[in-house]
Every structure is written in C-alpha cells, then in structure tokens.
C-alpha positions in Angstrom: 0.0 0.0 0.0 1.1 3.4 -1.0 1.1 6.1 1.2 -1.6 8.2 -0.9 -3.6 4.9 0.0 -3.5 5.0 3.6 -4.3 8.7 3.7 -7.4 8.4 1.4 -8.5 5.2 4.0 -7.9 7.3 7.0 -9.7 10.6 5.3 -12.9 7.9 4.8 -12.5 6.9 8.2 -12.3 10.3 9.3 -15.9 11.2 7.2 -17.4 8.3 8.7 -16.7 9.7 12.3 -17.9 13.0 11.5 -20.9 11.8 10.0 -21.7 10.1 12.9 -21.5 12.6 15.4 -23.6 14.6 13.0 -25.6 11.6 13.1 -25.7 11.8 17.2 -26.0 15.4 17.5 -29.3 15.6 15.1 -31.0 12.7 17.0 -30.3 14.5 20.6 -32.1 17.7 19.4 -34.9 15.7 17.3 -35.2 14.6 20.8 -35.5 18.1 22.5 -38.1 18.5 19.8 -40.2 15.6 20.1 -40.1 16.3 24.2 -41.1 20.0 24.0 -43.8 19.0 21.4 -45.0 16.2 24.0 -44.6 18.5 26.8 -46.5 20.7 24.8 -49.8 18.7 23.7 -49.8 17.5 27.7 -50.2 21.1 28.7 -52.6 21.6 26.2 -54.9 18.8 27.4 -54.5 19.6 30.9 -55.3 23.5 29.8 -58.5 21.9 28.0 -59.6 20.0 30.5 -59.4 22.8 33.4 -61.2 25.2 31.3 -63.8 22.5 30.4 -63.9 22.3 34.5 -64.5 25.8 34.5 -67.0 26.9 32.4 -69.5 23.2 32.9 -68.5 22.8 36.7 -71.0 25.2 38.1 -73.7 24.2 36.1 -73.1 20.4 36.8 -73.2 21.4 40.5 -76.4 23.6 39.8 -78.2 21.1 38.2 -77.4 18.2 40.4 -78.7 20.2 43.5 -81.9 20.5 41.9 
C-alpha cells in the first residue's frame, strides 16, 4: 500500500466519524423536539380540561342540587 492509499482510508474513516456525530448530535435535538412537542400537547390537554372544569362545573353542580 502506497502512502496516498492510507491517507485516502484514513480521510474515509475520518468522514465516517464526522458523519456520525452529526448523526448523534441531530437525534439529541430531534429529541428536545419531540419532548417539548409532547410537553406541549400534555399542557394543552391539561389547559382543555381545566377550562372545560371551568365553564360546565357550576352548572353540573347547579343542576345536580336541583
């Protein structure tokens, strides 16, 4: 093996670990994403559900004391 041989092998081994960092680095933050866009749809249905609490609990109560 030549020498321009072994630094092409170790440039492709050098790509390889760069693309997978890249690789590791864009599946931690689609991570954050995915978790703040959980995080989000749970506040949302807990915001739903307090406002439904809200605005029909006092007439539930009204109408089952009569």
């Amino acid at each position: 093996m030549s020498e321009r041989d072994l630094d092409t092998s170790e440039a492709g081994s050098d790509e390889n670990a760069l693309s997978e960092t890249a690789m590791a680095e864009r599946l931690a933050r689609q991570r954050k994403r995915s978790i703040a866009i959980g995080l989000s749809l749970l506040f949302l249905a807990v915001l739903f559900y307090l406002v439904t609490l809200v605005k029909f609990g006092s007439a539930v109560t009204e109408k089952a004391g009569s």
